[in-house]
MINU-978317 format. One line per 4 residues: number of its first residue (from 1); their letters; for each residue x, z, y of N, C-alpha, C. Coordinates in pm, 1 decimal. Example, Ala and Ser with C-alpha at 12.3 -4.5 7.8 and 13.67 -1.06 7.14 Angstrom:
// MINU-978317
1	AS	1319.0:780.0:-569.0:1230.0:780.0:-450.0:1320.0:780.0:-330.0; 1285.0:708.0:-225.0:1367.0:714.0:-106.0:1290.0:787.0:3.0 $
END
This chain:
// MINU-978317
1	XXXX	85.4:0.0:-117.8:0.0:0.0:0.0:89.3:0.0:123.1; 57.4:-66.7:200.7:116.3:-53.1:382.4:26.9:-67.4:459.0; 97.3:-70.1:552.8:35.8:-45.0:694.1:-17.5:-207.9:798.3; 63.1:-269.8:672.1:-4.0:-423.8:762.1:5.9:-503.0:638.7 $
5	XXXX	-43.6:-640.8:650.8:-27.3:-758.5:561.7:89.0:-788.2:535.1; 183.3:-739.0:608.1:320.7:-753.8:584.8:428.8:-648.5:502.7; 337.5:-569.4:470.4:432.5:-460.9:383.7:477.9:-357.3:452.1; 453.5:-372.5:589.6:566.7:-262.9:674.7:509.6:-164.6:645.7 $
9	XXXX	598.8:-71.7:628.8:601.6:115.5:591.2:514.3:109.5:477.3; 543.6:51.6:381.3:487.5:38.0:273.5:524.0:171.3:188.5; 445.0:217.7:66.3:470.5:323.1:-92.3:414.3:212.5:-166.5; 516.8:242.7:-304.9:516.5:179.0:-412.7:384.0:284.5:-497.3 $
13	XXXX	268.8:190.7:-544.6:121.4:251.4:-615.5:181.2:200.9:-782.2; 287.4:116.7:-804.9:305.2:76.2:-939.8:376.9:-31.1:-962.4; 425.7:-60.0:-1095.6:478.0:-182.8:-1120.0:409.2:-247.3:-1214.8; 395.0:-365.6:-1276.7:332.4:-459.6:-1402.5:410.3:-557.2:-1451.4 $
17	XXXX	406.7:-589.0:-1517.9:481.2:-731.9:-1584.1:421.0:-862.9:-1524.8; 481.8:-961.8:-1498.1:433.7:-1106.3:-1495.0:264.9:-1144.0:-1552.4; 171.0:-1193.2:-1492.6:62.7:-1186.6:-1561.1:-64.9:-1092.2:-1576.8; -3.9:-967.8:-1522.2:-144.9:-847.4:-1513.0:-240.1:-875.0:-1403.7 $
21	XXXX	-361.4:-837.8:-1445.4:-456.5:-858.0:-1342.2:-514.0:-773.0:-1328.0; -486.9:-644.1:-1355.3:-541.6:-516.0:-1283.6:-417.6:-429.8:-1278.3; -432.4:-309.4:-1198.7:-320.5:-208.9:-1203.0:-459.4:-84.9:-1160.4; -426.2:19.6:-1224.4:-505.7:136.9:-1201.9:-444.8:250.2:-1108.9 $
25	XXXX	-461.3:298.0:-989.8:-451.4:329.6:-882.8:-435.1:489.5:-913.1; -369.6:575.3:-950.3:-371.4:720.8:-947.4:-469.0:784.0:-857.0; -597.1:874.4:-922.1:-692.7:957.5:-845.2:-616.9:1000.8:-735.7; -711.1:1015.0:-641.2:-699.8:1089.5:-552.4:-534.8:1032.9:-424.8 $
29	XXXX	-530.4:930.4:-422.2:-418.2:878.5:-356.2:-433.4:870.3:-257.8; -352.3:919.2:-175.0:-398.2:957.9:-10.6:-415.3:794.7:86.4; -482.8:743.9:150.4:-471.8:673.0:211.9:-414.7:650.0:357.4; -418.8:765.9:388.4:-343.4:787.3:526.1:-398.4:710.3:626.4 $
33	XXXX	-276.3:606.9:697.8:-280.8:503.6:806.5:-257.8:364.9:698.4; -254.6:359.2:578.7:-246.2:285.0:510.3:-336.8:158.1:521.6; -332.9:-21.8:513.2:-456.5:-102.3:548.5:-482.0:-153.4:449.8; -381.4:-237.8:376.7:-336.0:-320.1:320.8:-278.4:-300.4:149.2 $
37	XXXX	-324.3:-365.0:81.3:-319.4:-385.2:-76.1:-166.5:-508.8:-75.8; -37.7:-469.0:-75.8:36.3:-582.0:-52.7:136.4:-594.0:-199.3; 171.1:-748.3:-280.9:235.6:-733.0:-394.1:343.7:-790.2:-302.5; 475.6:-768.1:-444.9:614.8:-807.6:-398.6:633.8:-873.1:-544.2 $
41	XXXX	707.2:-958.7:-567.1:781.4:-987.0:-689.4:908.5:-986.7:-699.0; 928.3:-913.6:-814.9:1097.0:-850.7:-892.0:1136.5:-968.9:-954.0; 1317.5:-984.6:-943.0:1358.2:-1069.1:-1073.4:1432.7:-923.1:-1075.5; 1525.9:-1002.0:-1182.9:1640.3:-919.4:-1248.9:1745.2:-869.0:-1159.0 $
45	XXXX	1752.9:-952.4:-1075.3:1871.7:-945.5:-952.4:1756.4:-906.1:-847.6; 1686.0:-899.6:-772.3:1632.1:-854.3:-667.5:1492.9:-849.0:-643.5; 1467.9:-734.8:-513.6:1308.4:-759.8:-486.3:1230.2:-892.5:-402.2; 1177.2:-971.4:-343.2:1170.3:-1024.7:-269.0:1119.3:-894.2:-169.8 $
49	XXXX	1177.2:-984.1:-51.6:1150.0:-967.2:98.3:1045.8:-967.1:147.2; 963.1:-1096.8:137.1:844.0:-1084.9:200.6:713.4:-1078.7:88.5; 564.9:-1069.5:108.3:481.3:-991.8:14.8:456.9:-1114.6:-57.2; 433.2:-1145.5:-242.0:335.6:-1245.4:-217.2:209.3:-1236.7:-188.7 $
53	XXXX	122.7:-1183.1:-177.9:5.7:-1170.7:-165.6:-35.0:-1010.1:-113.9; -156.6:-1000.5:-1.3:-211.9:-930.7:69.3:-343.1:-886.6:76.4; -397.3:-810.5:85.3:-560.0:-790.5:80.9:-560.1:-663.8:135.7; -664.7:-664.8:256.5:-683.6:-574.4:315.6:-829.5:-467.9:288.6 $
57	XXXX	-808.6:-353.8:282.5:-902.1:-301.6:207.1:-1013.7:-233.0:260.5; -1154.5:-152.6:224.3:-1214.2:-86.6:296.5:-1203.3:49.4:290.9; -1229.1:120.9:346.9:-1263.8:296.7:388.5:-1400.7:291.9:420.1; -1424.4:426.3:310.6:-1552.0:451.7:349.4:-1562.4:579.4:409.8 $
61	XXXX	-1667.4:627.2:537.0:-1625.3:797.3:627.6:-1774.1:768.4:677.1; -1761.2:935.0:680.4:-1841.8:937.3:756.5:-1872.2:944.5:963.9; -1908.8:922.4:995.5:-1957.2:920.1:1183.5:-2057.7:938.7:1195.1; -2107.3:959.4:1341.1:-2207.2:988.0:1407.2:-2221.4:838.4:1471.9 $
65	XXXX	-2376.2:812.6:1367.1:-2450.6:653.3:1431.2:-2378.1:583.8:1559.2; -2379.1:493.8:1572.1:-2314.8:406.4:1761.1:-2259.3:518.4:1826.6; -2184.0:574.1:1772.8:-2055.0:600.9:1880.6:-1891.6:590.0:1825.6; -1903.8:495.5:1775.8:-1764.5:434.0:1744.9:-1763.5:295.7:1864.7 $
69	XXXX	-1646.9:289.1:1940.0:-1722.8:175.6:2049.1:-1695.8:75.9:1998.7; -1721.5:-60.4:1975.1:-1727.3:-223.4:1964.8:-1741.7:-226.8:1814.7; -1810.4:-89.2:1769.8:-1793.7:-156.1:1596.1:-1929.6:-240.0:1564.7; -1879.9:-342.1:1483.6:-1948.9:-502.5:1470.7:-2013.4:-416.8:1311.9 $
73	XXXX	-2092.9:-350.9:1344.3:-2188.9:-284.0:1214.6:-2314.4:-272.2:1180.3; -2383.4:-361.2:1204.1:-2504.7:-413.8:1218.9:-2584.9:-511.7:1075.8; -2716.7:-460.2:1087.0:-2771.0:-561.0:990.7:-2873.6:-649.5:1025.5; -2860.1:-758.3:1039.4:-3012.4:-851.9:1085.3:-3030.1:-792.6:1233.5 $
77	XXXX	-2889.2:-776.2:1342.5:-2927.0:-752.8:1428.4:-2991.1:-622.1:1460.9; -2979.2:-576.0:1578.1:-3009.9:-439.7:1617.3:-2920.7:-330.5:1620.0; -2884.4:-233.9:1614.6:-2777.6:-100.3:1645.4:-2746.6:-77.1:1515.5; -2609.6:-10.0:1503.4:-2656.2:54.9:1418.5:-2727.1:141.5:1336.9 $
81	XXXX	-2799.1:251.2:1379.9:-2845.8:363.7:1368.4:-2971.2:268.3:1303.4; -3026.5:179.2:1395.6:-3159.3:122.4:1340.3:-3123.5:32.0:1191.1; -2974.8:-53.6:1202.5:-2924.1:-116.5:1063.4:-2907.2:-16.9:933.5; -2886.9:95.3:1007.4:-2876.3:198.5:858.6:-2973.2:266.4:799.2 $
85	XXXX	-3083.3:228.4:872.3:-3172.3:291.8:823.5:-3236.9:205.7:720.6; -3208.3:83.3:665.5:-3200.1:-61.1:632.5:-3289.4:-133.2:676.0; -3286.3:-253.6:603.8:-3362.8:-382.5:720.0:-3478.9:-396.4:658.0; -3488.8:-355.9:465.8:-3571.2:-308.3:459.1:-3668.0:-458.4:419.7 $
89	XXXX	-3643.7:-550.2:325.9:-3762.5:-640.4:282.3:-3785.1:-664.0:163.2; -3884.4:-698.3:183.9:-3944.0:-755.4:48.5:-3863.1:-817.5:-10.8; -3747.8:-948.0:5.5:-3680.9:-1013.3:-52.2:-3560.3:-960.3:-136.7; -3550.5:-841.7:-99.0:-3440.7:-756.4:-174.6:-3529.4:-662.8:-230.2 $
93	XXXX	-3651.7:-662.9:-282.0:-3727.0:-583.1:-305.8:-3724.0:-451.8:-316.8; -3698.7:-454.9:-148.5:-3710.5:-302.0:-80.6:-3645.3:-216.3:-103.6; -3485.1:-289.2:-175.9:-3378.3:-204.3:-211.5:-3258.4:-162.1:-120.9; -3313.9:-195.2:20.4:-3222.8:-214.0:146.5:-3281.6:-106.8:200.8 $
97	XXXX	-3379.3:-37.5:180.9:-3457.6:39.3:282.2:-3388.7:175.1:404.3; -3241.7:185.6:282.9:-3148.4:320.1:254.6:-3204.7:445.0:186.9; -3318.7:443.7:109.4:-3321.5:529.7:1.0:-3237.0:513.3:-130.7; -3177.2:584.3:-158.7:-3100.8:604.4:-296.0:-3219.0:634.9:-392.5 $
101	XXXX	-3165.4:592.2:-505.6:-3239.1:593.1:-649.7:-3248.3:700.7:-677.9; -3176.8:823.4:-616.8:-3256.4:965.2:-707.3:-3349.1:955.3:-581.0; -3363.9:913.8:-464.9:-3484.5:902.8:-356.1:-3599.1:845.0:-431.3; -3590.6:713.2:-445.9:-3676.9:660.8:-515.7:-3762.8:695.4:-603.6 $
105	XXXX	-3698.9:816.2:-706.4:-3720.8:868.6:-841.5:-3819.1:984.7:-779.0; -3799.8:1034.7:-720.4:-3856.2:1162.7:-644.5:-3986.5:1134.9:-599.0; -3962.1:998.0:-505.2:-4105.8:965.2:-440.4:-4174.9:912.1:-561.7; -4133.2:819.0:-693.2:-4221.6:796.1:-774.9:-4296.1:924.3:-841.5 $
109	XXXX	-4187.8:1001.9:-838.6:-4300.1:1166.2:-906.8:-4400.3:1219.5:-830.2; -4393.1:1192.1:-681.6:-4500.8:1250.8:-614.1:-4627.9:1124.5:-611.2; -4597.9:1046.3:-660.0:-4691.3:892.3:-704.7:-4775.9:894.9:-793.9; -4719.7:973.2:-877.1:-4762.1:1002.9:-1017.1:-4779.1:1112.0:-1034.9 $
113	XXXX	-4784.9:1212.2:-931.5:-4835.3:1374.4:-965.1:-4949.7:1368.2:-1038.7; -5055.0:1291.2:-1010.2:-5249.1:1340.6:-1017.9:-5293.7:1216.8:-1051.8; -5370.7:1243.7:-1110.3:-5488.8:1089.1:-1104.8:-5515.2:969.3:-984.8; -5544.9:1140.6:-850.6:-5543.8:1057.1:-761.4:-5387.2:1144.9:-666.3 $
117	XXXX	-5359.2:1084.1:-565.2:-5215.9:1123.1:-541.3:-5228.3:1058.8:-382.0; -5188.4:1205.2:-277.5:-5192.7:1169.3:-146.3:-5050.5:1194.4:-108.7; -4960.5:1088.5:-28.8:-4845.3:1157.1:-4.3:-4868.5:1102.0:194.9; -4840.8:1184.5:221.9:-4864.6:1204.8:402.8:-4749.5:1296.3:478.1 $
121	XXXX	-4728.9:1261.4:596.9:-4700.3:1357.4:701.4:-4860.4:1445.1:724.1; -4789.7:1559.5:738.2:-4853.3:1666.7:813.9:-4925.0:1645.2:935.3; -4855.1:1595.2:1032.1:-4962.9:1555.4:1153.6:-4967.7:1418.0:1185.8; -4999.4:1336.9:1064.5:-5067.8:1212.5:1030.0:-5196.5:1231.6:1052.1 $
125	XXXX	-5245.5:1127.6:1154.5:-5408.6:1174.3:1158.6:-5448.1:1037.8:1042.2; -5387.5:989.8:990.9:-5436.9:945.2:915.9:-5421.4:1019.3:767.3; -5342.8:1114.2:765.6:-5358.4:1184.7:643.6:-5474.5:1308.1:637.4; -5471.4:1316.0:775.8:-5622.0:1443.3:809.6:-5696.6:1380.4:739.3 $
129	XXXX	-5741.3:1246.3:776.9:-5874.3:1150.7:802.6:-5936.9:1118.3:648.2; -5825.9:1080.6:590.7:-5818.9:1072.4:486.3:-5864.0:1253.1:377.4; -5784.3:1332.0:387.6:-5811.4:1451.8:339.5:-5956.0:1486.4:362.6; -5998.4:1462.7:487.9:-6137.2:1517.8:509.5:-6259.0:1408.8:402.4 $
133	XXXX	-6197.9:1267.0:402.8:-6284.5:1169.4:334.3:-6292.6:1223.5:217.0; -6204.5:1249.6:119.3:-6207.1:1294.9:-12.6:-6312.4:1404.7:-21.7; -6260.7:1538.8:80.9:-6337.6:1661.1:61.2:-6512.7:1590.0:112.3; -6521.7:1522.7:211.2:-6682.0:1487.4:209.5:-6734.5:1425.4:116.4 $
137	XXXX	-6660.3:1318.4:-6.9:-6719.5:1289.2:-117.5:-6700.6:1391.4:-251.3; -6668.8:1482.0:-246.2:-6689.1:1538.3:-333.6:-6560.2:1574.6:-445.3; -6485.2:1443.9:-390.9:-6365.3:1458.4:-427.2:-6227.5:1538.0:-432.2; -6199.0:1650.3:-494.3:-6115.7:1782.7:-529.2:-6018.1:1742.0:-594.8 $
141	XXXX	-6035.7:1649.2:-666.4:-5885.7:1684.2:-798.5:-5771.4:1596.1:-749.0; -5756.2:1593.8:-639.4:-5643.2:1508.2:-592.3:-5475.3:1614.0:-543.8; -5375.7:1550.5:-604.0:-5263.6:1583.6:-539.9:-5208.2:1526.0:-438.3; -5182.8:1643.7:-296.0:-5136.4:1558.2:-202.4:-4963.5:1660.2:-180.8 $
145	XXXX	-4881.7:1569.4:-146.6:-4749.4:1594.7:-113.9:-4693.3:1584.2:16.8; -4640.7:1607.8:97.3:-4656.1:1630.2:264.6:-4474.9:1619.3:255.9; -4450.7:1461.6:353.5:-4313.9:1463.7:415.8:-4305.2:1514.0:541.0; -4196.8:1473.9:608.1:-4177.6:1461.6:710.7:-4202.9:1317.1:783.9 $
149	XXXX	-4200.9:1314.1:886.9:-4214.9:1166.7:970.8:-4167.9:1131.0:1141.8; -4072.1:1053.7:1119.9:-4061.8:1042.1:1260.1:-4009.3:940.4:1270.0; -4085.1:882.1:1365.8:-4023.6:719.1:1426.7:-3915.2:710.9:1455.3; -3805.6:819.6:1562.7:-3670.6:791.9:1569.5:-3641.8:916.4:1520.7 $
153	XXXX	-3469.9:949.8:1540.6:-3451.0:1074.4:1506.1:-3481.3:1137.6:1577.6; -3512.7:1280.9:1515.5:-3538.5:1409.6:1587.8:-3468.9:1434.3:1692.2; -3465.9:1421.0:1786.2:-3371.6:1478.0:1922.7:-3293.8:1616.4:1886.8; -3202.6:1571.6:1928.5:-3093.2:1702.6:1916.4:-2998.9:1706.2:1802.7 $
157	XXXX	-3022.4:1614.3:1661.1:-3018.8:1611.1:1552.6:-2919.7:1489.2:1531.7; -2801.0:1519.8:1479.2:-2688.7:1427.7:1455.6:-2716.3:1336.4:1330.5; -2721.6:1238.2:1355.6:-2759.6:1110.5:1246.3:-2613.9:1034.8:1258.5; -2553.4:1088.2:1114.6:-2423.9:1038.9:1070.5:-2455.9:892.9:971.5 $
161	XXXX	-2379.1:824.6:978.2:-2378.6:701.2:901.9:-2227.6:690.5:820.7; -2285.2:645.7:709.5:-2138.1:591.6:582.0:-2136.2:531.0:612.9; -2031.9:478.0:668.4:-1949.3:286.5:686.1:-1889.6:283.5:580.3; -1797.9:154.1:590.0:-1752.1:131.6:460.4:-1656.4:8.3:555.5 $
165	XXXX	-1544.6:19.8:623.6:-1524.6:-67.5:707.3:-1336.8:-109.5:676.5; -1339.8:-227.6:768.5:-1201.5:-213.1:752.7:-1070.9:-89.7:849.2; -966.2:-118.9:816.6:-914.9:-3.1:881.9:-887.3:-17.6:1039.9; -873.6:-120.8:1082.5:-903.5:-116.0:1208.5:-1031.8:-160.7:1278.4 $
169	XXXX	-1161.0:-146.0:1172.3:-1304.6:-144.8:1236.8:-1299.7:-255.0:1284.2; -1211.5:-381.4:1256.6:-1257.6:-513.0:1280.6:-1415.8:-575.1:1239.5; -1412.4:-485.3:1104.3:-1544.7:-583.2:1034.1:-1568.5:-435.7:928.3; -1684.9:-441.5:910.9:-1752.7:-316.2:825.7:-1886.1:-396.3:704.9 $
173	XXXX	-1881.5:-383.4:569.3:-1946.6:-424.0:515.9:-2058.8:-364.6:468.5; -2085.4:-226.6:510.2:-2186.7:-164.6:476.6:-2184.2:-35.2:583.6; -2334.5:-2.9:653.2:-2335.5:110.5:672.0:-2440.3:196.5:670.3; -2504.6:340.9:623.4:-2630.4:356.4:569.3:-2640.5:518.3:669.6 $
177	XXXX	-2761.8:532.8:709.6:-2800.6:654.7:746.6:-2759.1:770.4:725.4; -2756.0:908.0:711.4:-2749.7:1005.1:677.8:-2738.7:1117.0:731.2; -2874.0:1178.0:737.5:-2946.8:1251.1:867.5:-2930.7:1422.7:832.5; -2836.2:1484.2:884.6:-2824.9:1607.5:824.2:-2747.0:1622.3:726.6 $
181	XXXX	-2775.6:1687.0:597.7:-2708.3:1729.0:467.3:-2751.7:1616.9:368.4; -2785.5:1481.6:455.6:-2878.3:1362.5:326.1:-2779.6:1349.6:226.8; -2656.8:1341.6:237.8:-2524.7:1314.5:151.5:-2539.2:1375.7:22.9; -2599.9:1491.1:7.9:-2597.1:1601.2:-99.5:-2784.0:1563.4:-151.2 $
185	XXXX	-2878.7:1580.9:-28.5:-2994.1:1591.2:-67.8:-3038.5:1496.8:-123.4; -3155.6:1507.3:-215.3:-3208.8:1402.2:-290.3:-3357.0:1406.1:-238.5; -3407.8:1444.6:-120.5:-3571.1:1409.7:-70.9:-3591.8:1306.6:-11.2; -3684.7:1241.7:-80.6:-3701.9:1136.0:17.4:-3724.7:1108.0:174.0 $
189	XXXX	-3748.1:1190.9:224.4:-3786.2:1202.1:345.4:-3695.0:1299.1:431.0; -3517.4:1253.5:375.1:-3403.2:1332.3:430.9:-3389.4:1271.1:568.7; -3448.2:1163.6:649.5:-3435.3:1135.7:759.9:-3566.8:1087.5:828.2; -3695.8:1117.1:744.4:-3809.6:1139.1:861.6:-3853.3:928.2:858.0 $
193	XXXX	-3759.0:853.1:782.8:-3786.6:740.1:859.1:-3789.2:642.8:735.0; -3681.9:644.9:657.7:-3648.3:520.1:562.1:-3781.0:526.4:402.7; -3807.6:657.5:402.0:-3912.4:672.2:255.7:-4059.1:598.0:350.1; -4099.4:630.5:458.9:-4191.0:523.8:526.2:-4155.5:364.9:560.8 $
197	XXXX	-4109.9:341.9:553.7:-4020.0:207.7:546.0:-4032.9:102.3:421.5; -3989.3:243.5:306.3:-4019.5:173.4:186.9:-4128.8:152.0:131.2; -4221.2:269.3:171.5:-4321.2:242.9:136.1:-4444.7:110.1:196.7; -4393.1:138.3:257.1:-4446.7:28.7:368.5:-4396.9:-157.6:302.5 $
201	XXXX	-4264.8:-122.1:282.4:-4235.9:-275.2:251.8:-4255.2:-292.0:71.1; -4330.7:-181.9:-5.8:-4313.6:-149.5:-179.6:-4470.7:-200.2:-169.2; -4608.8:-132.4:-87.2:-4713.5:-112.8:-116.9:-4772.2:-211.9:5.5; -4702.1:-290.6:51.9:-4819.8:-367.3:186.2:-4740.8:-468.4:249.4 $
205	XXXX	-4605.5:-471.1:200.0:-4576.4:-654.5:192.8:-4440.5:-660.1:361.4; -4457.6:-471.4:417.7:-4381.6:-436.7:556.4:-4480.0:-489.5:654.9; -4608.5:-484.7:617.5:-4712.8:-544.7:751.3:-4703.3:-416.4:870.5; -4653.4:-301.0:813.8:-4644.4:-189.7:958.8:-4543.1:-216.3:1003.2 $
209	XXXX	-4423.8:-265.5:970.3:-4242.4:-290.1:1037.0:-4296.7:-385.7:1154.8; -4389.3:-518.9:1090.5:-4384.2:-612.9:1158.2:-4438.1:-625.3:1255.6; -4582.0:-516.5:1276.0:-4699.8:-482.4:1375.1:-4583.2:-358.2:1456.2; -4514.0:-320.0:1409.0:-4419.3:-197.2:1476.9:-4534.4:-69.9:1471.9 $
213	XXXX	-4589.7:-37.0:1390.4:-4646.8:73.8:1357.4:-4690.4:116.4:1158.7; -4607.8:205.4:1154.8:-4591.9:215.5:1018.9:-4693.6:332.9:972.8; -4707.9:323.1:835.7:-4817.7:425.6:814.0:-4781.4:563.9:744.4; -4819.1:640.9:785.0:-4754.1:786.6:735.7:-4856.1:879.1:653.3 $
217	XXXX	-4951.9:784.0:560.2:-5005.0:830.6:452.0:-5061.9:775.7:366.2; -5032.7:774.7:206.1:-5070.1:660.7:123.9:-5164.1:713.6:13.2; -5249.0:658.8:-55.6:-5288.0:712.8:-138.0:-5322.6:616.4:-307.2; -5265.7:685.6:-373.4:-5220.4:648.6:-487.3:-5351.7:680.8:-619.6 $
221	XXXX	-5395.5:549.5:-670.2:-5528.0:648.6:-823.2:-5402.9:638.0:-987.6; -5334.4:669.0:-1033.9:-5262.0:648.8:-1140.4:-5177.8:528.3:-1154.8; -5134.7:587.7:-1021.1:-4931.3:529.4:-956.7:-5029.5:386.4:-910.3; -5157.6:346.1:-845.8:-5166.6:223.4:-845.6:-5214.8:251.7:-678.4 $
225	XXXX	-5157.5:207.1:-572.5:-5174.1:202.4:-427.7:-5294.2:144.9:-399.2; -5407.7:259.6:-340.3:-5541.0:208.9:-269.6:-5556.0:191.9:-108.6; -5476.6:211.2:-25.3:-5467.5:170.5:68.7:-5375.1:288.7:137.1; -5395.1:278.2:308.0:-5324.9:396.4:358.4:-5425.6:500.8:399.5 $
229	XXXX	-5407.0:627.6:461.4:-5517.9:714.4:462.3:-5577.0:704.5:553.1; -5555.0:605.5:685.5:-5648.8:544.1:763.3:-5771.7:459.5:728.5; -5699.7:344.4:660.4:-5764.7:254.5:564.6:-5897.6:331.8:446.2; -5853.6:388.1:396.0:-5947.7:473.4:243.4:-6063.3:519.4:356.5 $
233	XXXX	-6004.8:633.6:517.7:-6083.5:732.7:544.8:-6184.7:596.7:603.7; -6156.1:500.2:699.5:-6247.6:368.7:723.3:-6327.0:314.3:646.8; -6258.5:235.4:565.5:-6337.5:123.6:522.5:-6387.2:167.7:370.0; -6349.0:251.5:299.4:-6415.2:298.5:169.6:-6514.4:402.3:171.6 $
237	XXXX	-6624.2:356.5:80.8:-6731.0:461.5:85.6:-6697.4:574.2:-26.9; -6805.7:639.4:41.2:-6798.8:763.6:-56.6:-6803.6:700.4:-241.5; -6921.8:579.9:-266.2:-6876.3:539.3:-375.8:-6826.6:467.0:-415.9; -6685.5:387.0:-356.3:-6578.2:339.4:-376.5:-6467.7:462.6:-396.5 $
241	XXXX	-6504.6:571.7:-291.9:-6382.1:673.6:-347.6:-6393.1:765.0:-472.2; -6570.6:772.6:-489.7:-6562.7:768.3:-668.5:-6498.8:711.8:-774.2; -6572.4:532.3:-743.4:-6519.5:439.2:-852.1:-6344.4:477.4:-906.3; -6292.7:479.8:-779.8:-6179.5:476.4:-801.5:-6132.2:610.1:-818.1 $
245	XXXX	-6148.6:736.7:-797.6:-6060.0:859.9:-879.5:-6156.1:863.9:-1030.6; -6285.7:757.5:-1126.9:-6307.7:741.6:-1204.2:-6209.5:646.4:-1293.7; -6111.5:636.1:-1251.4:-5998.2:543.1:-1342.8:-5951.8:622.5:-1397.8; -5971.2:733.5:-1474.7:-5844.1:819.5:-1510.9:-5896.3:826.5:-1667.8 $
249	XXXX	-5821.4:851.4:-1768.8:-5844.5:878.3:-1913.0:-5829.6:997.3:-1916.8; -5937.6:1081.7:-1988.1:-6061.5:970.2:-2065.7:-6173.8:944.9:-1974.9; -6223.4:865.3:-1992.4:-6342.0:840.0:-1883.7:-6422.7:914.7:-1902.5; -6493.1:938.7:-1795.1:-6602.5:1008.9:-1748.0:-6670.4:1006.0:-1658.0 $
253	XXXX	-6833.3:980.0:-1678.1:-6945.6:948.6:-1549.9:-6933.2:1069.9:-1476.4; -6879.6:1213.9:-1541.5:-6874.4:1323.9:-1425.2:-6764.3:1246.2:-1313.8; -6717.0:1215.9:-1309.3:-6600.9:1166.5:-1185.6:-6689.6:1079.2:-1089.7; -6802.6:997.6:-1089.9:-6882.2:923.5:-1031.3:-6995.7:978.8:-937.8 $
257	XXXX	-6989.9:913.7:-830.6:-7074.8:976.9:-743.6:-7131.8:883.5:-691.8; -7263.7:890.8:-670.7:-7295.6:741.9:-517.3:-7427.4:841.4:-405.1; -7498.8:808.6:-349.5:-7607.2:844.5:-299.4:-7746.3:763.2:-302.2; -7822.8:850.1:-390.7:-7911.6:741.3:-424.8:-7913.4:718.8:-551.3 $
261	XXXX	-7979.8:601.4:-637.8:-7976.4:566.8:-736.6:-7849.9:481.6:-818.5; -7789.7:540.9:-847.5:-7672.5:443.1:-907.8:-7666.9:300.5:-1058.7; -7626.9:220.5:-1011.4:-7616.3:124.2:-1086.3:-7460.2:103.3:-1167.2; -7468.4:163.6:-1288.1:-7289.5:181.5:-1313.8:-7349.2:25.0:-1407.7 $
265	XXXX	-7215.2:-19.3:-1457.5:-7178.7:-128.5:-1523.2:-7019.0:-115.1:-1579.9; -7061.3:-87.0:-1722.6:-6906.2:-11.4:-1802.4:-6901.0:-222.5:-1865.2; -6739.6:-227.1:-1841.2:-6672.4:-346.1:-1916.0:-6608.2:-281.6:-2012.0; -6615.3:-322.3:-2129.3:-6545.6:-306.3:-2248.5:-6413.9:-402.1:-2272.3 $
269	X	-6288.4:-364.3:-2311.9:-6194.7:-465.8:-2374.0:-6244.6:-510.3:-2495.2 $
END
């Protein structure tokens, strides 16, 4: 390793024979001011002088979002702070969002708590709206799970980002959120922003990213997305919010409600 493409103030990481195409790097090797991945070739009589070959490498650290000055760390445009929170589409199927897979895993358990399954912010009036719809139809057996939510960060609150850049921050190939202790934590909702994001671009195609208003409560009948809790508390009736917490095995007309005379119609496989 050295300090430039050129070898200067270089340490020797190893030697190989003619022909190897890997060399394994001793744990824990300090990188220092180090940039550069540089080979030399040995004969019998001497080292060469200059490198044959160079590759400059990345570091990954942590910082505090846009305040590194001129770093080119951006995704699809915009700051960083907003790139790390990811860009977040459908076409990467919503694997950009910056939730990690034990994130992911977490929010699928609160998906799949109940038959029926509410996951909301707290002062979501669409998760009120929703809560109150259920309790006016009659509807009790639902699990609801309560994040956090916030459009930007919390004021006052240091939002560090992993880069992953080169050593003189010419060019950075990755950089991801990490709001608090997110590094260690596994909740989805470790920064208030990216588990709404995903959900948003997993269950509705990112129609809130694109309107610039995202929804901060969903509701789930056996892991299968019925709308958001604006949506359910609007446009579904009391016996649509039957029909549907009646999906659950084993069936049962106790789960059914309408007002009035009801007309059920059971399909058989």
């Amino acid at each position: 390793i050295a300090w430039d493409e050129n070898g200067g103030g270089r340490t020797e990481l190893g030697r190989a024979p003619n022909g190897t195409l890997e060399l394994t790097i001793p744990t824990n090797t300090s990188i220092e001011n180090y940039t550069h991945f540089v080979i030399f070739t040995q004969t019998v009589l001497a080292l060469q002088e200059s490198p044959t070959g160079s590759m400059a490498f990345y570091n990954s650290f942590y910082y505090p979002c846009d305040t590194l000055p001129g770093l080119p760390c951006t995704t699809g445009g915009g700051t960083t702070a907003s790139a790390a929170t990811g860009s977040c589409t459908t076409a990467a199927q919503c694997s950009d969002c910056g939730l990690t897979m034990d994130r992911i895993s977490a929010l699928q358990e609160s998906i799949m708590k109940g038959s029926t399954s509410v996951l909301g912010a707290l002062t979501s009036s669409g998760t009120l709206a929703l809560l109150e719809k259920l309790i006016e139809c009659g509807e009790l057996g639902y699990e609801v799970t309560y994040y956090s939510a916030n459009a930007e960060p919390v004021p006052g609150l240091v939002v560090s980002c992993t880069y992953s850049c080169l050593a003189d921050l010419s060019h950075c190939q990755t950089c991801q959120a990490q709001t608090g202790a997110a590094a260690e934590s596994s909740t989805p909702d470790y920064d208030g922003i990216s588990m709404w994001k995903y959900l948003d671009c997993m269950y509705r195609g990112g129609a809130g990213s694109k309107a610039g208003s995202l929804a901060y409560s969903y509701m789930f009948s056996n892991g299968v997305f019925q709308g958001t809790g604006s949506e359910v508390a609007e446009q579904m009736s009391c016996d649509s919010v039957g029909v549907v917490s009646a999906l659950v095995q084993p069936f049962s007309l106790a789960n059914l409600s309408c007002d009035g005379v009801c007309a059920v119609t059971i399909l058989l496989p």
